[in-house]
TORKE-662176 format. One record per atom (N, C-alpha, C): residue number from 0; residue in three letters; atom name; x, y, z. Coordinates in Angstrom, 2 decimals. Atoms other than C-alpha are relative to their C-alpha. Example, Ala and Ser with C-alpha at 12.3 -4.5 7.8 and 13.67 -1.06 7.14 Angstrom:
# residues 2
<node n="0" res="ALA" atom="N" c1="0.89" c2="-1.19" c3="0.00"/>
<node n="0" res="ALA" atom="CA" c1="12.30" c2="-4.50" c3="7.80"/>
<node n="0" res="ALA" atom="C" c1="0.90" c2="1.20" c3="0.00"/>
<node n="1" res="SER" atom="N" c1="-0.82" c2="-1.19" c3="-0.06"/>
<node n="1" res="SER" atom="CA" c1="13.67" c2="-1.06" c3="7.14"/>
<node n="1" res="SER" atom="C" c1="-0.77" c2="1.09" c3="0.73"/>
***
This chain:
# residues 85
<node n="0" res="UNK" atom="N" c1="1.24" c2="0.05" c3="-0.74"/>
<node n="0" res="UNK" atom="CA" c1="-2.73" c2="9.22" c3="22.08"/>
<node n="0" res="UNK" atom="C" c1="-0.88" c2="1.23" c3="-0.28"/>
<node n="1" res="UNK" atom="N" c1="0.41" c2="-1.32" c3="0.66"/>
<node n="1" res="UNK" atom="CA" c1="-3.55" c2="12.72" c3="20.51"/>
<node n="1" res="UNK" atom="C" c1="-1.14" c2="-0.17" c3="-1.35"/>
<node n="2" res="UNK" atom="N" c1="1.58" c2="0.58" c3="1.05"/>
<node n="2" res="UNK" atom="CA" c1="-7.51" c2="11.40" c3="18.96"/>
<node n="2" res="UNK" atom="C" c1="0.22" c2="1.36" c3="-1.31"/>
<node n="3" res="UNK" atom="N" c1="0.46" c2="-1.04" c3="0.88"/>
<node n="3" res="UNK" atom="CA" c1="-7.90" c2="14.90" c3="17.14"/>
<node n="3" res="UNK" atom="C" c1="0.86" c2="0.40" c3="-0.79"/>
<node n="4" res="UNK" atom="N" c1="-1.05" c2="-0.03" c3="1.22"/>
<node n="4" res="UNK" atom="CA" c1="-4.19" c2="14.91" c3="15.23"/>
<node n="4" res="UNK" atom="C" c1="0.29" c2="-1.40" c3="-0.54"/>
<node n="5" res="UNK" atom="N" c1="0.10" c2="1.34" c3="1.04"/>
<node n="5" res="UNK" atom="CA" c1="-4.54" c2="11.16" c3="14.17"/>
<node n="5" res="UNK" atom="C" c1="-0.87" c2="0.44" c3="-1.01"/>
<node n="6" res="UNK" atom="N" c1="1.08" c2="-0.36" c3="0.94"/>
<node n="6" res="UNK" atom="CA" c1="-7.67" c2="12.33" c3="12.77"/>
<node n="6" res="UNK" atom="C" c1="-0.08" c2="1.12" c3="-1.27"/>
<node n="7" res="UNK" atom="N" c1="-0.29" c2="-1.19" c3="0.80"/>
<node n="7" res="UNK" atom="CA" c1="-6.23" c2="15.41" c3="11.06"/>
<node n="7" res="UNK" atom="C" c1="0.94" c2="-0.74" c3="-1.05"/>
<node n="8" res="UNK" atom="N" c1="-1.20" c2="-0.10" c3="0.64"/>
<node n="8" res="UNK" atom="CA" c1="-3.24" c2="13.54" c3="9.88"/>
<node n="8" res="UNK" atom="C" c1="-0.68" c2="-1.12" c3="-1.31"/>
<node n="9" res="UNK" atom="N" c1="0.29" c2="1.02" c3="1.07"/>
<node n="9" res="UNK" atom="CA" c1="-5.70" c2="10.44" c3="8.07"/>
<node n="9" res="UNK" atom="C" c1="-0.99" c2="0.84" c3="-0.85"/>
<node n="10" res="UNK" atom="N" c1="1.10" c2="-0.91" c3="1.10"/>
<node n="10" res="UNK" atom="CA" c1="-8.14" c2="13.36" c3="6.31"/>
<node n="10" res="UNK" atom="C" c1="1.64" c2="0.13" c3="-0.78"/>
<node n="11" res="UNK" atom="N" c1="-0.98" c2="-0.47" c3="1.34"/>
<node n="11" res="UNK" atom="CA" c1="-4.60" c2="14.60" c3="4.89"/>
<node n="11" res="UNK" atom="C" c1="0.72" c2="-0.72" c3="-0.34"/>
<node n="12" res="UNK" atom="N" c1="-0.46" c2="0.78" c3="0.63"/>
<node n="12" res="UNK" atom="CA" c1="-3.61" c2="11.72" c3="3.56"/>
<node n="12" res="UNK" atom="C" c1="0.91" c2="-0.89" c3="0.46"/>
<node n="13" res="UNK" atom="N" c1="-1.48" c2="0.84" c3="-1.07"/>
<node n="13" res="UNK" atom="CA" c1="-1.38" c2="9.84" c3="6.13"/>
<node n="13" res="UNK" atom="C" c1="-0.01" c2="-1.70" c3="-0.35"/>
<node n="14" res="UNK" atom="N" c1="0.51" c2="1.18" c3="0.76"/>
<node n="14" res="UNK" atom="CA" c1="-0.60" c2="6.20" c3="4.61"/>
<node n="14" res="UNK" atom="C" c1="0.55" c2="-0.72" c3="1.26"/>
<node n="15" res="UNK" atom="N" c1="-0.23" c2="0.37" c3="-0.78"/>
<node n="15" res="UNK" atom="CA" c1="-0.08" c2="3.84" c3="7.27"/>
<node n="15" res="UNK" atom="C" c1="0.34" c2="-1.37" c3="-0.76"/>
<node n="16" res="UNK" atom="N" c1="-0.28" c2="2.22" c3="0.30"/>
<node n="16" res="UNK" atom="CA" c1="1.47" c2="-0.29" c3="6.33"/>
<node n="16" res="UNK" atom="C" c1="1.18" c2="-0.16" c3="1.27"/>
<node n="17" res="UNK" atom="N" c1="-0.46" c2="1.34" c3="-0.91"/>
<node n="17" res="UNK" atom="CA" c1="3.14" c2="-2.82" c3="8.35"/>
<node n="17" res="UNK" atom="C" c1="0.98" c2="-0.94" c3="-0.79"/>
<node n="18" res="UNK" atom="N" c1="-0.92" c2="0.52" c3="0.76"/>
<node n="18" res="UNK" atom="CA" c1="6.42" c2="-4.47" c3="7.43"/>
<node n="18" res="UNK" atom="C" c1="0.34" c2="-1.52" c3="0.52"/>
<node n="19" res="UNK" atom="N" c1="-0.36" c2="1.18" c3="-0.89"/>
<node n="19" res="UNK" atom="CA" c1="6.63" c2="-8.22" c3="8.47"/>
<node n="19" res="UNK" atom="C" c1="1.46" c2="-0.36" c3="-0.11"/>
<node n="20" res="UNK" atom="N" c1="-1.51" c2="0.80" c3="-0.17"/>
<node n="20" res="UNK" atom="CA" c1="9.93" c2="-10.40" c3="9.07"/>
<node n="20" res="UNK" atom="C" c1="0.53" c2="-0.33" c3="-2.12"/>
<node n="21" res="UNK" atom="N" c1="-0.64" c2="0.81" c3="1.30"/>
<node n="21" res="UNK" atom="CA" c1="10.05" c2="-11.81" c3="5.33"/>
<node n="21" res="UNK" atom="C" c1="-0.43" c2="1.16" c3="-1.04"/>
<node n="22" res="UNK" atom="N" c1="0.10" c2="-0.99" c3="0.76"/>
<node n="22" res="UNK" atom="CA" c1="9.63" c2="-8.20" c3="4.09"/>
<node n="22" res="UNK" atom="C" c1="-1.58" c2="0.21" c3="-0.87"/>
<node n="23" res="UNK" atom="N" c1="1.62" c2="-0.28" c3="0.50"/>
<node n="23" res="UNK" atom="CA" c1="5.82" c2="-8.53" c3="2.94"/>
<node n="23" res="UNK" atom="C" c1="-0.45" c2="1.11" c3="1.07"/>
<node n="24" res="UNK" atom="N" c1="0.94" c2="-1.56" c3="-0.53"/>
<node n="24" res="UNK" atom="CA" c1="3.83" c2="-4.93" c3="3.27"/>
<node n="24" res="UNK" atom="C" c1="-1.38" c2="-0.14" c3="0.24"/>
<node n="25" res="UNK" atom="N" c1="1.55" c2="0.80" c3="-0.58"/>
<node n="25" res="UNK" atom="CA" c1="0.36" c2="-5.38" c3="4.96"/>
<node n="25" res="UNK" atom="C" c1="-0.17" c2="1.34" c3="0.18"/>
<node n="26" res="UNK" atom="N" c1="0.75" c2="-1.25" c3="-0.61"/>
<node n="26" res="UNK" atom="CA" c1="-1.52" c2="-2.12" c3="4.40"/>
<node n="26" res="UNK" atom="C" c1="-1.66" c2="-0.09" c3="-0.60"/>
<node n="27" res="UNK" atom="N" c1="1.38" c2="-0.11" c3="0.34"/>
<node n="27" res="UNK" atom="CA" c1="-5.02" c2="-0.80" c3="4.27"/>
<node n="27" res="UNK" atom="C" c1="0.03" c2="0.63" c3="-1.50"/>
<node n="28" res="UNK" atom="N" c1="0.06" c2="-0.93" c3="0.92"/>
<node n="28" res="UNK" atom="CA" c1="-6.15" c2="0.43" c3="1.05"/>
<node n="28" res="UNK" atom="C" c1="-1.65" c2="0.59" c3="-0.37"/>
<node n="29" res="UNK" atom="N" c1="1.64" c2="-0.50" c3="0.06"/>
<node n="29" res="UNK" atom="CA" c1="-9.98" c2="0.93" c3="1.68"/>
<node n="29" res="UNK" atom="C" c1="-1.12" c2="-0.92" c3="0.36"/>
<node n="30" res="UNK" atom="N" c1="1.78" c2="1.13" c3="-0.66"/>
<node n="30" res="UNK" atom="CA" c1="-13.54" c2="-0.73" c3="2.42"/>
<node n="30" res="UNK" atom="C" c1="-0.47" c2="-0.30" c3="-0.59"/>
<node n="31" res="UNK" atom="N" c1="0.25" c2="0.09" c3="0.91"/>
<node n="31" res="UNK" atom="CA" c1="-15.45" c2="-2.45" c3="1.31"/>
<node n="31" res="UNK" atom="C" c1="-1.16" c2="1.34" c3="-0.78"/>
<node n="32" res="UNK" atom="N" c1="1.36" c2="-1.07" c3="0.46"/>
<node n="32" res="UNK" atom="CA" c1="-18.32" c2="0.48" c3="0.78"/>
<node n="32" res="UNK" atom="C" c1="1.19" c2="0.77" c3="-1.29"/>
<node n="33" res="UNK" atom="N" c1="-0.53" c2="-1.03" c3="0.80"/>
<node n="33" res="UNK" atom="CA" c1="-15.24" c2="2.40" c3="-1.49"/>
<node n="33" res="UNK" atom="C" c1="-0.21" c2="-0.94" c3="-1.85"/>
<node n="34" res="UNK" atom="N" c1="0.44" c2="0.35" c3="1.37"/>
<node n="34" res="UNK" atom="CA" c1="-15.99" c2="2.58" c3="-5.24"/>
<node n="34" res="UNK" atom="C" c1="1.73" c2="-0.55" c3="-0.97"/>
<node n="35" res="UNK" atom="N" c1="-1.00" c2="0.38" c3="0.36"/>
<node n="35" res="UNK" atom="CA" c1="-13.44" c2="1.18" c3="-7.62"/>
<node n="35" res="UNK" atom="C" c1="0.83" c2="0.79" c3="-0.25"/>
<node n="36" res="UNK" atom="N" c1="-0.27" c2="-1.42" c3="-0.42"/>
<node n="36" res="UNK" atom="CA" c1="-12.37" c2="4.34" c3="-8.26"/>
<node n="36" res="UNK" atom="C" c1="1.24" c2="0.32" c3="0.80"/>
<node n="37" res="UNK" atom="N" c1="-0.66" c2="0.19" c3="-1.40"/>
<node n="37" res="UNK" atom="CA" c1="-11.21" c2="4.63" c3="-4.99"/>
<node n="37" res="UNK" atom="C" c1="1.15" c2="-0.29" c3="0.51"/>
<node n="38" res="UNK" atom="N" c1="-0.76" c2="0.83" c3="-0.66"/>
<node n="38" res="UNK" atom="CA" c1="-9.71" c2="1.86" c3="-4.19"/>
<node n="38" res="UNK" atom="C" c1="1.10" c2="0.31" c3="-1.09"/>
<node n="39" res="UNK" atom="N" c1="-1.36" c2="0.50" c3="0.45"/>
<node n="39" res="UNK" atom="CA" c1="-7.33" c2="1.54" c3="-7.55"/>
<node n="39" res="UNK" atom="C" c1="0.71" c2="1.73" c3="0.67"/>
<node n="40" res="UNK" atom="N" c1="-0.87" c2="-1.11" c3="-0.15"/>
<node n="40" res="UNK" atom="CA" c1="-6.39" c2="5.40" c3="-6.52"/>
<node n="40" res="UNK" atom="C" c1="0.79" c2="-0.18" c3="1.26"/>
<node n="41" res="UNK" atom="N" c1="-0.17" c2="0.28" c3="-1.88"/>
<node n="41" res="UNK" atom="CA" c1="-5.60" c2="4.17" c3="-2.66"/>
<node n="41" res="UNK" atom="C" c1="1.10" c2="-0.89" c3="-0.84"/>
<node n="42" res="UNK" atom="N" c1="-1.49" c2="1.10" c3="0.60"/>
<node n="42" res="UNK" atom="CA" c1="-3.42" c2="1.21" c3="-4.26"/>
<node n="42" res="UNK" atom="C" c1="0.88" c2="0.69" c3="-0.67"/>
<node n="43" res="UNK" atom="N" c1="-0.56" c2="-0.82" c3="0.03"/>
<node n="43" res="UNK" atom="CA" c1="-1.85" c2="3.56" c3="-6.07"/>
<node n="43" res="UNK" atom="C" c1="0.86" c2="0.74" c3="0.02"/>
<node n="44" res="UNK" atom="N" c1="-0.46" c2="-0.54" c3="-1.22"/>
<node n="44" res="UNK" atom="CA" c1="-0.97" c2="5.87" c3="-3.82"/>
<node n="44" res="UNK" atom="C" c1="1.11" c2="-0.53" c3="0.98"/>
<node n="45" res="UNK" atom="N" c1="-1.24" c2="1.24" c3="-1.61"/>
<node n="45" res="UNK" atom="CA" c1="0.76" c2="3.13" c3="-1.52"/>
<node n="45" res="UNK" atom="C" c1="1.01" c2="-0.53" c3="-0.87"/>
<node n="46" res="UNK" atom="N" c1="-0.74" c2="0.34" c3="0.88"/>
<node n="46" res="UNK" atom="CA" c1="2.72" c2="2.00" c3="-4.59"/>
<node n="46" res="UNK" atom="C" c1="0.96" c2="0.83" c3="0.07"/>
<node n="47" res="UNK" atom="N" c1="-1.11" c2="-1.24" c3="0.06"/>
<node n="47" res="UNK" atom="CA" c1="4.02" c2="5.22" c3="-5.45"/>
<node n="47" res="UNK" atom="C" c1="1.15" c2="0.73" c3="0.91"/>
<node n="48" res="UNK" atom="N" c1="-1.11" c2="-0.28" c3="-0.79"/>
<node n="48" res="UNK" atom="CA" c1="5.08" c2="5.98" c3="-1.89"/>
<node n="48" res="UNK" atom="C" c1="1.11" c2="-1.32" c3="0.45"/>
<node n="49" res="UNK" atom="N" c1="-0.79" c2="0.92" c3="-0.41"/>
<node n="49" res="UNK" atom="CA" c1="6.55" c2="2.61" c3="-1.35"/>
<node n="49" res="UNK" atom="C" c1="1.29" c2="0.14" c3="-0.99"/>
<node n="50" res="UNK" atom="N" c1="-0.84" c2="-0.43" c3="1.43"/>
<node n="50" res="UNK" atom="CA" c1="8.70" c2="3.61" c3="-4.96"/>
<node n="50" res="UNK" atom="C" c1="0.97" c2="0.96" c3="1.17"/>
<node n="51" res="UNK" atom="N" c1="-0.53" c2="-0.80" c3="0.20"/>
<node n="51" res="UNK" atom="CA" c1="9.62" c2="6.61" c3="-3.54"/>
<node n="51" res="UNK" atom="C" c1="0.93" c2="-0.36" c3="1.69"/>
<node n="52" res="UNK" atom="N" c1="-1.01" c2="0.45" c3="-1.24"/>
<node n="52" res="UNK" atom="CA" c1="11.03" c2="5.13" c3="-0.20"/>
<node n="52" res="UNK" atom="C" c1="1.20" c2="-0.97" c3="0.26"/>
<node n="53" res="UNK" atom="N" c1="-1.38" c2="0.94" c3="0.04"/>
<node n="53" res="UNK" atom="CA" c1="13.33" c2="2.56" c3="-1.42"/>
<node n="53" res="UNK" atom="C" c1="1.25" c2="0.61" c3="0.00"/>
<node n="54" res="UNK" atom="N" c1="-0.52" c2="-0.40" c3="-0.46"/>
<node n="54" res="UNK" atom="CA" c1="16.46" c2="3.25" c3="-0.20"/>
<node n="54" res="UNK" atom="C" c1="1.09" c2="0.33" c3="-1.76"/>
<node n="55" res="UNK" atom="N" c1="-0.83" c2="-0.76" c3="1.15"/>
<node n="55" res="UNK" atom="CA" c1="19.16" c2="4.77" c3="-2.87"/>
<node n="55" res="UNK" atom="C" c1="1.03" c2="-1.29" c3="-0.57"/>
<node n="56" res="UNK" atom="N" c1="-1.15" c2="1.09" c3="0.01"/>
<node n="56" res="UNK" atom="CA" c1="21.88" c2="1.59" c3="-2.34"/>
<node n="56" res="UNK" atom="C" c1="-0.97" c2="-1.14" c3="-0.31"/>
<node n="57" res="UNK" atom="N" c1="0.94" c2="1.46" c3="0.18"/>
<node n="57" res="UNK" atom="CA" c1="18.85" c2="-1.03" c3="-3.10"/>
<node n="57" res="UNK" atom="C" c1="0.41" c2="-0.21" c3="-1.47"/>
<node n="58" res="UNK" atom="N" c1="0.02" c2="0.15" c3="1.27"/>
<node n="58" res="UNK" atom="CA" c1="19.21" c2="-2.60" c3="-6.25"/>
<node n="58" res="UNK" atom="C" c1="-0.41" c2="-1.46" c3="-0.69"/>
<node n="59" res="UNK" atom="N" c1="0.64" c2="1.06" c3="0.65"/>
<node n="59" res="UNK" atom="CA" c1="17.73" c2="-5.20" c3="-8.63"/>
<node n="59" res="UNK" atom="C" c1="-1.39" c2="0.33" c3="0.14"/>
<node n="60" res="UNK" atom="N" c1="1.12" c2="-0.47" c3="0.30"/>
<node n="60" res="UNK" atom="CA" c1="13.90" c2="-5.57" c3="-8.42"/>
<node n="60" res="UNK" atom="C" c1="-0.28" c2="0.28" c3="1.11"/>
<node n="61" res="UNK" atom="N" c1="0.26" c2="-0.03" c3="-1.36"/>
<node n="61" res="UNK" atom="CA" c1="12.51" c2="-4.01" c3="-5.21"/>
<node n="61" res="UNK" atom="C" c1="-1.31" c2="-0.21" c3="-0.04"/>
<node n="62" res="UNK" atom="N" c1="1.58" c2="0.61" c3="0.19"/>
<node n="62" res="UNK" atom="CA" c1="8.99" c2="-5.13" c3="-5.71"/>
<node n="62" res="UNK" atom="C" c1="0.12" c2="-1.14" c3="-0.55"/>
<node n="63" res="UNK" atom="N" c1="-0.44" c2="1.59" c3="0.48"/>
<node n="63" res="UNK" atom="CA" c1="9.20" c2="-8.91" c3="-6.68"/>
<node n="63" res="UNK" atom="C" c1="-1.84" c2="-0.59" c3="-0.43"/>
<node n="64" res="UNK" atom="N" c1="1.13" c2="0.62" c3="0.39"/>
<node n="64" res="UNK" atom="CA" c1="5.22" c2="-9.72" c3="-6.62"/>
<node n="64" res="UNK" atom="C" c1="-1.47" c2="1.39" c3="1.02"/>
<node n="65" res="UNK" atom="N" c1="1.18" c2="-0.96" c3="-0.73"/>
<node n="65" res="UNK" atom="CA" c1="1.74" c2="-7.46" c3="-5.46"/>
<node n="65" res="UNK" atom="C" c1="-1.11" c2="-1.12" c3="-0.40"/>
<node n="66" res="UNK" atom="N" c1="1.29" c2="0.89" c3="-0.10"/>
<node n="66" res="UNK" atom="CA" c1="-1.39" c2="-9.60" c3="-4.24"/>
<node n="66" res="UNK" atom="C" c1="-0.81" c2="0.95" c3="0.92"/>
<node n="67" res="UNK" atom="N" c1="0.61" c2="-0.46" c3="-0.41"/>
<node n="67" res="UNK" atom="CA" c1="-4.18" c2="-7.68" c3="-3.08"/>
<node n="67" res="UNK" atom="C" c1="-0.92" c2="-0.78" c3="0.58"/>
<node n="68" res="UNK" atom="N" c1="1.12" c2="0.73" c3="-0.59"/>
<node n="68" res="UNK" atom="CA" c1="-6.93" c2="-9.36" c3="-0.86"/>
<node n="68" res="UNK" atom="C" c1="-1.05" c2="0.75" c3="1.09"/>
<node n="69" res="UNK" atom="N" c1="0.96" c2="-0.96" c3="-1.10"/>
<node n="69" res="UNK" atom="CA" c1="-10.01" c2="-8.40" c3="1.32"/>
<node n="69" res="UNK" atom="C" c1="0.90" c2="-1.05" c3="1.49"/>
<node n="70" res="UNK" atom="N" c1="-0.71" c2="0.74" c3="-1.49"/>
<node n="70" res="UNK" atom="CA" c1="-8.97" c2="-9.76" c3="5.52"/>
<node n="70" res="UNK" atom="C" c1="-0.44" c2="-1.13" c3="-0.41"/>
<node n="71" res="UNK" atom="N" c1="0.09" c2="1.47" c3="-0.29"/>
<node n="71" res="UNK" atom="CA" c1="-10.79" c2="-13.03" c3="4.79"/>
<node n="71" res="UNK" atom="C" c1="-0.49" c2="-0.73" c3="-1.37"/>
<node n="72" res="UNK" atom="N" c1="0.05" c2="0.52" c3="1.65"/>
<node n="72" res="UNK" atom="CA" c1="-10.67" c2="-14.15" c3="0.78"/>
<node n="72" res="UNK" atom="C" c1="1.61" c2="-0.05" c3="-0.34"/>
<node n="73" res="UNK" atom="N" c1="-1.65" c2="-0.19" c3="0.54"/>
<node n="73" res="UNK" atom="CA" c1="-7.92" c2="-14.91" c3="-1.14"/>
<node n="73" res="UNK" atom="C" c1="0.44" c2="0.56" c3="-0.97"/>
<node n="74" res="UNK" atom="N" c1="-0.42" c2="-0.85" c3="0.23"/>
<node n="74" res="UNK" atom="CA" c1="-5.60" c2="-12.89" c3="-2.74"/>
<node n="74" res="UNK" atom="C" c1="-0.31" c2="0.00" c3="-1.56"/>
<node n="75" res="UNK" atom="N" c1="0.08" c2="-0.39" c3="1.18"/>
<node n="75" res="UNK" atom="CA" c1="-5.70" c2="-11.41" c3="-6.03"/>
<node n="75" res="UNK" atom="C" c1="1.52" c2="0.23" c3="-0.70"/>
<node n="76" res="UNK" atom="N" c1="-1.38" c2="-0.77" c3="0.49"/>
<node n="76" res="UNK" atom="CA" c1="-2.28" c2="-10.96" c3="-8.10"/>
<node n="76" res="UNK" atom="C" c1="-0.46" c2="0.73" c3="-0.84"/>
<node n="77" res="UNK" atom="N" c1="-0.41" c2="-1.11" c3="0.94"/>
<node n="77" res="UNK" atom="CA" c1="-1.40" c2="-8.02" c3="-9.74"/>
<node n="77" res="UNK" atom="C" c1="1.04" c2="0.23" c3="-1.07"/>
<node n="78" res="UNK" atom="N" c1="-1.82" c2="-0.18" c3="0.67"/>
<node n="78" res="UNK" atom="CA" c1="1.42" c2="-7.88" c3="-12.71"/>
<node n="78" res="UNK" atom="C" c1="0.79" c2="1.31" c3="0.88"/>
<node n="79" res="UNK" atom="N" c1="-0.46" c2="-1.63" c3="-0.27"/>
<node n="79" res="UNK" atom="CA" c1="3.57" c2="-5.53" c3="-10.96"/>
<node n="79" res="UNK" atom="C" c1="1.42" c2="0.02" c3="-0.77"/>
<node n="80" res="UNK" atom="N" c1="-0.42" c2="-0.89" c3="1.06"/>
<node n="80" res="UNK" atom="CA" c1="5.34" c2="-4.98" c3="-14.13"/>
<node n="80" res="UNK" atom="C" c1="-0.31" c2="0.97" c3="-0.41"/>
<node n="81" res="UNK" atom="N" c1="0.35" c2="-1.23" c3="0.25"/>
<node n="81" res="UNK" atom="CA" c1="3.30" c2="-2.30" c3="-14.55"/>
<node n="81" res="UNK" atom="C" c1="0.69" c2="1.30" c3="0.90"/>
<node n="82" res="UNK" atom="N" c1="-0.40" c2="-0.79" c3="-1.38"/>
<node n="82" res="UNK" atom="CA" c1="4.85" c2="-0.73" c3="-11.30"/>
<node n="82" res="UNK" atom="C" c1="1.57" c2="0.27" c3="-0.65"/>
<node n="83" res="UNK" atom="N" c1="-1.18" c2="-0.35" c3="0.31"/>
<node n="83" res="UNK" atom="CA" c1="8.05" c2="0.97" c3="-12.01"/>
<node n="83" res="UNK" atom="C" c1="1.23" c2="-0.71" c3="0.77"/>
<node n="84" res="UNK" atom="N" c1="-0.61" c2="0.57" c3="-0.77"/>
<node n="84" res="UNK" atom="CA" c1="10.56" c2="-1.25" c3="-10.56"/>
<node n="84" res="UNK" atom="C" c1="1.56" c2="1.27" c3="0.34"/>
***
């Protein structure tokens, strides 16, 4: 409930997603006003830490598919072969 350390913690980079039941990640990665730029650095970003959080005992592919979408269009796939599995 602390307005002025949410606000500190999303200037320094604080990534916030959402883990549903069937293991799909639902995060923000920007607006539309952000330049492309931006956004692929924000996607990214959420990649890299999702990499770096898989647990040690996981094994096989831990990323299986990445679809990006705005809230009300439909999704975009991504190869995420490019993504370090």
């Amino acid at each position: 409930m602390d307005v002025a350390k949410a606000v500190k913690e999303v200037k320094a980079g604080k990534i916030d997603f959402k883990v549903d039941k069937a293991g799909i990640i639902h995060a923000v990665i920007g607006k539309a006003s952000f330049d492309a730029v931006k956004l692929s650095e924000n996607a990214n970003e959420l990649l890299q830490t999702l990499l770096k959080l898989k647990p040690s005992t996981s094994k096989g592919v831990y990323i299986r598919s990445i679809c990006i979408s705005s809230t009300m269009s439909p999704g975009v796939l991504v190869d995420a072969r490019t993504v370090a599995n």
